[in-house]
C-alpha positions in Angstrom: -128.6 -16.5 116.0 -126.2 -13.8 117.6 -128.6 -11.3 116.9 -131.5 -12.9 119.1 -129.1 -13.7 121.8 -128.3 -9.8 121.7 -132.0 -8.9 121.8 -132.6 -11.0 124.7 -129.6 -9.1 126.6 -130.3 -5.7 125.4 -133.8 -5.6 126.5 -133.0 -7.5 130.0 -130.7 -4.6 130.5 -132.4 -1.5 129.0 -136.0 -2.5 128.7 -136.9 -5.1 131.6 -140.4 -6.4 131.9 -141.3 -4.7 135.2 -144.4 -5.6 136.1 -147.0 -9.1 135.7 -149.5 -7.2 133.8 -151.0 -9.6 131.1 -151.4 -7.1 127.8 -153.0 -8.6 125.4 -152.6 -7.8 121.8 -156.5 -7.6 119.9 -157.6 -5.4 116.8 -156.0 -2.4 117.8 -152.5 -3.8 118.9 -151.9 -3.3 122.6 -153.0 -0.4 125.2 -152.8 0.0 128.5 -151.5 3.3 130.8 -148.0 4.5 128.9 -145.4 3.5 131.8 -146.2 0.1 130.9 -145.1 -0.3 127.9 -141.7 0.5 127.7 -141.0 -3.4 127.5 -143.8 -3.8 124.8 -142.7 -1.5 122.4 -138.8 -2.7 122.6 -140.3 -6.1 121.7 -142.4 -5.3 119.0 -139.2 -3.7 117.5 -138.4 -7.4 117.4 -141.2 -9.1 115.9 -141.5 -6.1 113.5 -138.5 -7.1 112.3 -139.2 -10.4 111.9 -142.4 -9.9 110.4 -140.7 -8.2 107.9 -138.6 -10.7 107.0 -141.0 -13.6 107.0 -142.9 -11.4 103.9 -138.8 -11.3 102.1 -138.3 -7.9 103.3 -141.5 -5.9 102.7 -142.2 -2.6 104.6 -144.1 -3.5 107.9 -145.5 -0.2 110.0 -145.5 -0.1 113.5 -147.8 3.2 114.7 -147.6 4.3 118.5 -150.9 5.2 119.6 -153.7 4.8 121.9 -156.7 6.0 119.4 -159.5 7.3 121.7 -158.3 6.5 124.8 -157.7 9.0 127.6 -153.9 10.8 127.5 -152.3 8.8 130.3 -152.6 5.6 128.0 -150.4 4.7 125.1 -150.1 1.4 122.5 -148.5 0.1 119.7 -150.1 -1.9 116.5 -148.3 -3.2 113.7 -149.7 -2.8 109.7 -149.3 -5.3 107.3 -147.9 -5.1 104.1 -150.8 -3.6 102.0 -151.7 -1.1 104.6 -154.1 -3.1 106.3 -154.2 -4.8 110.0 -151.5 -7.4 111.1 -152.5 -11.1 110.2 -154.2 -12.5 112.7 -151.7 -15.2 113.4 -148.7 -13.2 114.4 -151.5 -11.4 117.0 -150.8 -14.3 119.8 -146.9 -14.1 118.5 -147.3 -10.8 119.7 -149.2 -11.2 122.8 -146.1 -13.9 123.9 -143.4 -12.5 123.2 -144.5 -9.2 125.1 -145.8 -11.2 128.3 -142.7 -13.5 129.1 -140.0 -12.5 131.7 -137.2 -10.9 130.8 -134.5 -14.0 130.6 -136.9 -16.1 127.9 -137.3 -13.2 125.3 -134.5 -15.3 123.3 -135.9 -18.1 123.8 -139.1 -17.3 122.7 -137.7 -15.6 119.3 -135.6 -18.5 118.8 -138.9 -20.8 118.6 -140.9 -18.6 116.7 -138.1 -18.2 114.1 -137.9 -22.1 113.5 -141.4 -22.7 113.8 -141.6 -20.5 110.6 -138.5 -20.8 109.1 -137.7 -17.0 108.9 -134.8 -16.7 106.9 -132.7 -13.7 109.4 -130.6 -13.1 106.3 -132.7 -10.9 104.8 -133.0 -7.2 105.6 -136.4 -6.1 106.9 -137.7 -2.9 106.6 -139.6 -1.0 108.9 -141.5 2.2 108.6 -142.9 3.8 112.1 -145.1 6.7 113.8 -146.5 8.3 116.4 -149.3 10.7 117.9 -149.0 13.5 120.2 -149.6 12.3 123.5 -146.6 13.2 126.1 -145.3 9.5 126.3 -144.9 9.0 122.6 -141.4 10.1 121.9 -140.1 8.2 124.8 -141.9 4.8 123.5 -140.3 5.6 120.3 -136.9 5.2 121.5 -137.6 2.0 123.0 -139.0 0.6 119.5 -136.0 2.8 118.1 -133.6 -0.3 120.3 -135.6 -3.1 119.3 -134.9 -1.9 115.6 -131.5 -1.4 115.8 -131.2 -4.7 117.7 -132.1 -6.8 114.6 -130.2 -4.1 112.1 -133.4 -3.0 110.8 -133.5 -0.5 108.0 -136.4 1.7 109.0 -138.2 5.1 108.7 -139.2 7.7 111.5 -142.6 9.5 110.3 -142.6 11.8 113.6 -146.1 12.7 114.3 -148.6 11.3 112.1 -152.5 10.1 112.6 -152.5 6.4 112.5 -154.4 6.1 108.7 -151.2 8.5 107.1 -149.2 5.4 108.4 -150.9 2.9 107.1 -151.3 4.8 103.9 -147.1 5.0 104.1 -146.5 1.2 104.3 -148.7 0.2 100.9 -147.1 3.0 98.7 -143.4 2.0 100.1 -144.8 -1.5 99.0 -146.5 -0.8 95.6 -143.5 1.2 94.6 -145.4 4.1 94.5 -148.1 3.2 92.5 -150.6 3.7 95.4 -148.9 7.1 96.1 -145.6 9.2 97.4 -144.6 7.7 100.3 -144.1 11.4 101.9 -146.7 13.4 104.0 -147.1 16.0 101.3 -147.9 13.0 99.0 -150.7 12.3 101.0 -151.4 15.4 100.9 -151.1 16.0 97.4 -153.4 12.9 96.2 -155.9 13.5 98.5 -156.4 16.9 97.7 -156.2 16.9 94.2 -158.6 14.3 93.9 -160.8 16.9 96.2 -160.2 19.8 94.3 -161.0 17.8 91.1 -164.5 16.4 92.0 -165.4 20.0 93.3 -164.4 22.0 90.3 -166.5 19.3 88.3 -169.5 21.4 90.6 -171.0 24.4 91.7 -172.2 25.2 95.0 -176.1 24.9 94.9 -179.2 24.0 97.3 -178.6 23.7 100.6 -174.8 22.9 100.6 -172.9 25.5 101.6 -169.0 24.8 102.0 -168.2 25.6 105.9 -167.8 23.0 108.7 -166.7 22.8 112.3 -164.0 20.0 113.3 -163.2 19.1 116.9 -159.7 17.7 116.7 -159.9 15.8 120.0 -157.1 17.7 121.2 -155.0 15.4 119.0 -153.1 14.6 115.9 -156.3 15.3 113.6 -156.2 18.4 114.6 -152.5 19.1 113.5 -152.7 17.4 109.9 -156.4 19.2 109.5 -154.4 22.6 109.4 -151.8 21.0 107.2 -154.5 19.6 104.8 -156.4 23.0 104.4 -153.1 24.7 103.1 -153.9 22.3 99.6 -157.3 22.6 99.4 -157.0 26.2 98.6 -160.0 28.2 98.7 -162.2 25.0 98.3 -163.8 24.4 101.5 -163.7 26.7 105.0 -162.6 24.5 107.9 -162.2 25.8 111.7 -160.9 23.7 113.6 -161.4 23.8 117.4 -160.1 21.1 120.2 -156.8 21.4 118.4 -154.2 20.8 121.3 -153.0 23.7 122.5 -155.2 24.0 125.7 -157.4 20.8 126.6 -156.0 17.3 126.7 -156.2 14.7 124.2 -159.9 12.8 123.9 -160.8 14.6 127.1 -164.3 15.4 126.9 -164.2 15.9 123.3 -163.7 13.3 120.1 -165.7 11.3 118.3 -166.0 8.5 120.8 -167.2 10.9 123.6 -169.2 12.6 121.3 -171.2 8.9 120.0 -171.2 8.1 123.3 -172.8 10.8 125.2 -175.0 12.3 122.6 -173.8 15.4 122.6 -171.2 18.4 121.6 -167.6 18.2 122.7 -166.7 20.7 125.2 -164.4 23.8 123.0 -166.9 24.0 120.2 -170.3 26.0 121.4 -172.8 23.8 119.0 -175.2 26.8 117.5 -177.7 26.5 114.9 -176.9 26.4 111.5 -173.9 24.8 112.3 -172.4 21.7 110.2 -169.5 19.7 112.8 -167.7 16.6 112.8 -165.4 15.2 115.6 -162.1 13.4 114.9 -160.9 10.5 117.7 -157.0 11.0 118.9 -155.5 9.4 116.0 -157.8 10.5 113.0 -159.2 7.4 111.8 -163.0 8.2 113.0 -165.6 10.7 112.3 -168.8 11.0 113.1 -170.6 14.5 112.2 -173.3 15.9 114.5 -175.6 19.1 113.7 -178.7 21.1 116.2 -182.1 20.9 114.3 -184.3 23.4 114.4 -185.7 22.8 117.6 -182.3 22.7 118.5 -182.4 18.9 119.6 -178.8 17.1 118.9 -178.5 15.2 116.0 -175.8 12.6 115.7 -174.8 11.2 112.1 -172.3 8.1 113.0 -170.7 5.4 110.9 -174.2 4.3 109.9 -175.2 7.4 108.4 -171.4 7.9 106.8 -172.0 4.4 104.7 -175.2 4.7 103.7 -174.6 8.5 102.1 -171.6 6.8 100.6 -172.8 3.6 99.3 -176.0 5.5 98.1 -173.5 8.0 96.0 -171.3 5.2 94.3 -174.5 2.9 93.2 -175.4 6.6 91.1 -171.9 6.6 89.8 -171.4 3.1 89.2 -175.2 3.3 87.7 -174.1 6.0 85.5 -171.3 4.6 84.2 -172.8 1.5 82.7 -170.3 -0.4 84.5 -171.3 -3.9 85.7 -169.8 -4.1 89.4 -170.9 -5.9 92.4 -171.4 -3.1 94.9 -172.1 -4.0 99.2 -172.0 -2.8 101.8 -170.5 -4.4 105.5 -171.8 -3.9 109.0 -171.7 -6.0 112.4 -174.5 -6.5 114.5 -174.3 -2.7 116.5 -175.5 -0.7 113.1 -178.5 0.7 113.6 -181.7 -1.9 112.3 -183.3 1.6 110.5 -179.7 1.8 108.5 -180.4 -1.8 107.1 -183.7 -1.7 106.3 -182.6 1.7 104.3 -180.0 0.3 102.3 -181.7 -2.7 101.3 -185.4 -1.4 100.4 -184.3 2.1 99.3 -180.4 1.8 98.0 -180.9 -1.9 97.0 -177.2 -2.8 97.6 -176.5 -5.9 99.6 -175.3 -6.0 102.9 -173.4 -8.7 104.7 -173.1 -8.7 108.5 -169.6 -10.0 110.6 -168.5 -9.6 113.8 -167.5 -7.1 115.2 -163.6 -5.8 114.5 -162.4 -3.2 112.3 -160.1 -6.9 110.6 -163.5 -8.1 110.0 -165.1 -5.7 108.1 -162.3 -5.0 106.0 -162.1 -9.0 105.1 -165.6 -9.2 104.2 -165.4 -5.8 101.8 -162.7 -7.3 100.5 -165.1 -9.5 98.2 -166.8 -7.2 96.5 -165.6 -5.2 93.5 -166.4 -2.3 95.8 -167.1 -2.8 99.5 -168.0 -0.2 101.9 -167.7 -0.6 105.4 -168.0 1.6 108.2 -168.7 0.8 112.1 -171.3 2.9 114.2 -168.5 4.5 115.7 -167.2 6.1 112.8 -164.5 4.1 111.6 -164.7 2.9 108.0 -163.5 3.6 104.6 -164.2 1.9 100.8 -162.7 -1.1 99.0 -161.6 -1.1 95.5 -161.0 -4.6 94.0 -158.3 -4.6 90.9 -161.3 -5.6 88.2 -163.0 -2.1 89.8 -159.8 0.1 89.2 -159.4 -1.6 85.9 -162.7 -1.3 84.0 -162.7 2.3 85.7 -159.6 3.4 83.8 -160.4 1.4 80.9 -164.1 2.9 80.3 -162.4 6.0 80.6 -160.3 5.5 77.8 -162.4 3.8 75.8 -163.5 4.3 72.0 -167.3 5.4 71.5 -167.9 5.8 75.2 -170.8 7.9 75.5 -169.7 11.5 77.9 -171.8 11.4 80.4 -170.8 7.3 81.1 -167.3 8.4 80.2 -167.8 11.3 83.1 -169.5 9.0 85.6 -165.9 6.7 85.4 -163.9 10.2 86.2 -165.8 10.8 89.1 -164.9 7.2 90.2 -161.5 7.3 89.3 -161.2 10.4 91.6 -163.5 9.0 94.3 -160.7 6.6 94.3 -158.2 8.6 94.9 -159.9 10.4 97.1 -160.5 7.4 99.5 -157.8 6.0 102.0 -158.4 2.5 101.2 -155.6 1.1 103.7 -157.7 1.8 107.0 -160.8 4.3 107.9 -159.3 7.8 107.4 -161.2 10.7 109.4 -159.7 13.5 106.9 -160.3 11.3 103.8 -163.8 10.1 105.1 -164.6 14.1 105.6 -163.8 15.1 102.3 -165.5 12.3 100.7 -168.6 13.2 102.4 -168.3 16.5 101.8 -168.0 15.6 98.3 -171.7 14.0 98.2 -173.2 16.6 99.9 -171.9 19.0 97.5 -173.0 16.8 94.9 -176.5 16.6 96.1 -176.8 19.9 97.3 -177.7 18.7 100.9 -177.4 20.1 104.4 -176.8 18.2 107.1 -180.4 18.1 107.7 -181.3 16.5 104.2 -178.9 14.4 104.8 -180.1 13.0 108.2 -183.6 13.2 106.7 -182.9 10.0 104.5 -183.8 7.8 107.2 -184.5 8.3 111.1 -182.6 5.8 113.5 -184.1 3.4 116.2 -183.4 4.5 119.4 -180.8 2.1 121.3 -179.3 1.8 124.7 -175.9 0.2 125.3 -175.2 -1.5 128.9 -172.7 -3.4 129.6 -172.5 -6.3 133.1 -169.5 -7.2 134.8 -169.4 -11.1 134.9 -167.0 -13.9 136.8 -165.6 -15.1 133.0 -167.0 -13.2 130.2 -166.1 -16.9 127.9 -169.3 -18.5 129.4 -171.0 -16.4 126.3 -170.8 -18.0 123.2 -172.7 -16.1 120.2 -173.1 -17.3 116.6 -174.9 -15.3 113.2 -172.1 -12.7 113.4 -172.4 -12.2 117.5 -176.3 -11.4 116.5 -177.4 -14.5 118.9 -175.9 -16.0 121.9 -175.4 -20.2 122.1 -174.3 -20.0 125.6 -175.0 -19.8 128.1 -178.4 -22.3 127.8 -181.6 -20.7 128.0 -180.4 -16.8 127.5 -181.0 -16.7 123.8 -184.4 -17.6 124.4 -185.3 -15.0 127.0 -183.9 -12.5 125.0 -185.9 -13.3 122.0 -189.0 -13.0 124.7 -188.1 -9.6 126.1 -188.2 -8.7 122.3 -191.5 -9.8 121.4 -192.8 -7.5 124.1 -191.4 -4.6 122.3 -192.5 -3.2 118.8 -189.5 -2.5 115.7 -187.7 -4.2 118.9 -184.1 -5.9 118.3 -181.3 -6.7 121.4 -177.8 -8.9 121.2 -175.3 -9.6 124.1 -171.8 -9.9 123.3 -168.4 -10.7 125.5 -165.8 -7.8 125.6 -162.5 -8.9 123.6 -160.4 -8.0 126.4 -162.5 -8.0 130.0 -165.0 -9.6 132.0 -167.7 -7.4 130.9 -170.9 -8.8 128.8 -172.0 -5.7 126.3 -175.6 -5.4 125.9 -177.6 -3.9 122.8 -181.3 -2.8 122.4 -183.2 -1.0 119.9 -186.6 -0.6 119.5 -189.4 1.8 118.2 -189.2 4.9 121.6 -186.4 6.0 123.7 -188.4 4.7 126.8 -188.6 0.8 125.3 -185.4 0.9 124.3 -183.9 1.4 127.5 -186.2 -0.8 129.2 -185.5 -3.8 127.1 -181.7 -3.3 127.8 -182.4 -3.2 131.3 -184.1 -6.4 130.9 -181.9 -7.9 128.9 -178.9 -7.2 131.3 -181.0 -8.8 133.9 -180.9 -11.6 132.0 -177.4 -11.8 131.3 -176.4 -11.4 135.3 -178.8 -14.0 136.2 -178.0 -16.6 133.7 -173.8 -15.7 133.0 -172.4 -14.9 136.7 -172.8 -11.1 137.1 -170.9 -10.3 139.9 -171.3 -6.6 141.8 -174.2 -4.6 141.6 -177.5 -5.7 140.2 -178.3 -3.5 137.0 -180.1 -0.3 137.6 -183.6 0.3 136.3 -183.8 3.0 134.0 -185.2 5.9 135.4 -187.2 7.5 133.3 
């Protein structure tokens, strides 16, 4: 136990806790404003370690990164084994051990290695990254101490975007299998794959083989450029926001851009034009467009699955194969997206709360699952019995061509897809993949089905636990009487849906409407948030009508 008596000491000296902020640790690790954090990340150098060696010594990633958030933020998530989010037990092991004071950090590794019966014997093995914002490097040292602390065998990345990390941890795990643990693996895979499906194509319809990428000022931006020097002469890519003026996420990204309804500043949105936006770490998209009236027209995570899902029922159609297809959402996609996919694609869809973890769990039980959230993050599951009858149909004897070339397509579709983690360079080329496949603009695309409008609010409350919501967050238990003034502000409404929610990490109740105009849409969240700061303890200002 020397070596948790040194961590203790070392971080007391080098890396005190110095200030009572709690931080709590949810589905995207922690964030908060960098200076912070110095404390976290030494910590998490700790558990990281010991995470490893609980699993005998797998390769555990720890990225640096605050996603969307504005530049004076920073955080730190760990990534499990195969790529995907840490277990969701170790999350309150995280959240303690980064909270207590200074002189209990020993302590506190001590119990958490009995109550588990780590074995500190064994080596762990770490693998690590970061974005571009200023504080990164510096946060990297401080993980850098926790490491060395615990005699951690580990790998520095440098600058990557968050899903190149998580990509890293399952091929140092699967021996390579999944892929060269390298960047210009990543490279490599994805864009052969790419180049593979294309040359399978000719460029016909409405396609044509140009897009616009705002790279949020961030890391996107960076590997973007990288990516394009494989694709060859495949696909023309200009990307703006890429760094060298404006500041990460500011006023620009996909989060802004779903958000506000509208173009990043840095990229002048003219007719004609095909965008997408990246968030600061690359792992959403969404992809946006001026129709001919020159309206703005968003295509978010909804739009994303369906095109995707829609494409790999044909090929999985085509192949003969017999695979259970579905597709995941939580309660915020849009109610048009759901009627589409079940009436028009005929795949199933299952519902969960919402979280990035939960998704990915529930796509997990399908032989293919695709998942994508509203906001752009997603990405597609393949179970073992997919990849296998893929590669064995097409090697098989008497396999007629065009089921045996229905199984290549999948088999590159596969390696085409980051399936650690939603992947905004992977998700783009996938998509560009269908629409080249199809023959589609972004207008046909966004013709398949028109959204309902909606209206997000969200009420600041005294304790955001008084609601309780069951059916995936889709209806609220608690507090008594809310559910069923909701349900009666909907009946007033026509195509009318609405679903309150507690924030994971403030005292803040989120409201969501839908219904069949603009106007009613934002009039039944008004009403609903009425309803929520009578009935749950809003506190502040009453919510504002809408005004129009």
């Amino acid at each position: 136990m020397e070596v948790v008596k040194d961590a203790g000491k070392v971080g007391k000296e080098k890396h005190p806790r110095k200030v009572d902020t709690w931080l709590n640790y949810g589905t995207a690790g922690f964030r908060a404003r960098a200076e912070l954090l110095d404390h976290v990340l030494y910590r998490i150098g700790l558990l990281a370690a010991l995470r490893s060696k609980s699993k005998g010594g797998v390769t555990i990633g720890v990225m640096i990164t605050a996603s969307h958030n504005p530049e004076c933020d920073n955080g730190v998530k760990l990534v499990d084994p195969a790529g995907e989010m840490l277990e969701a037990s170790w999350e309150k092991h995280a959240a303690h051990l980064a909270n207590v004071n200074d002189a209990d950090v020993s302590e506190c590794l001590k119990s958490l290695i009995a109550a588990l019966a780590i074995d500190l014997t064994i080596q762990p093995n770490i693998v690590f990254a970061r974005d571009t914002r200023p504080s990164s490097e510096v946060l990297a040292q401080s993980l850098r101490d926790g490491l060395d602390v615990m005699q951690t065998h580990y790998t520095d990345y440098g600058v990557l975007t968050t899903p190149q990390l998580h990509y890293m941890v399952r091929c140092h795990n699967t021996k390579g299998q999944y892929g060269e643990a390298t960047e210009d693996g990543y490279y490599k895979k994805l864009s052969t794959a790419f180049i593979n499906l294309r040359g399978q194509k000719s460029v016909s319809g409405h396609y044509q083989p140009h897009i616009c990428i705002d790279g949020a000022n961030g890391v996107g931006a960076l590997k973007m450029a990288q990516m394009m020097t494989y694709l060859k002469e495949t696909i023309t890519v200009d990307v703006y926001n890429d760094g060298k003026q404006g500041k990460l996420n500011d006023q620009c990204g996909a989060d802004y851009v779903k958000i506000q309804q509208m173009a990043p500043q840095g990229l002048t949105l003219g007719l004609g034009m095909r965008c997408a936006s990246f968030d600061g770490d690359a792992d959403r998209i969404v992809f946006y467009y001026l129709d001919q009236g020159e309206k703005f027209c968003l295509l978010d995570g909804d739009k994303i699955a369906t095109l995707i899902a829609g494409y790999l029922k044909e090929l999985v159609t085509q192949s003969g194969l017999d695979l259970d297809l579905g597709l995941v959402q939580t309660a915020y996609a849009n109610g048009s997206s759901t009627r589409f996919i079940n009436n028009k694609l005929h795949v199933p869809v299952a519902c969960v709360p919402t979280g990035v973890k939960h998704l990915h769990q529930r796509a997990l039980q399908f032989d293919i699952g695709v998942y994508f959230e509203a906001n752009g993050h997603g990405t597609v599951l393949f179970s073992e019995k997919a990849e296998k009858k893929v590669k064995e149909l097409i090697i098989g004897t008497g396999v007629p061509e065009d089921q045996r070339l229905a199984a290549l397509r999948l088999s590159a579709v596969i390696d085409l897809i980051n399936q650690t983690v939603g992947d905004a360079v992977s998700d783009l080329l996938l998509v560009e993949t269908v629409l080249l496949d199809k023959g589609w603009s972004i207008a046909d695309w966004n013709a398949a089905y028109t959204d309902l409008p909606n209206r997000q609010l969200k009420v600041k409350v005294k304790d955001r636990t008084v609601i309780q919501t069951t059916d995936a967050e889709r209806r609220a238990t608690a507090p008594a009487g809310l559910q069923t003034e909701i349900d009666n502000l909907v009946a007033l409404y026509n195509e009318a849906r609405a679903f309150v929610r507690p924030s994971g990490t403030e005292d803040i109740v989120r409201i969501y409407a839908e219904a069949d105009t603009r106007t009613n849409a934002d009039k039944l969240a008004y009403e609903v948030s009425v309803q929520v700061y009578q009935l749950a303890g809003g506190i502040g200002k009453m919510p504002t009508p809408p005004t129009s």
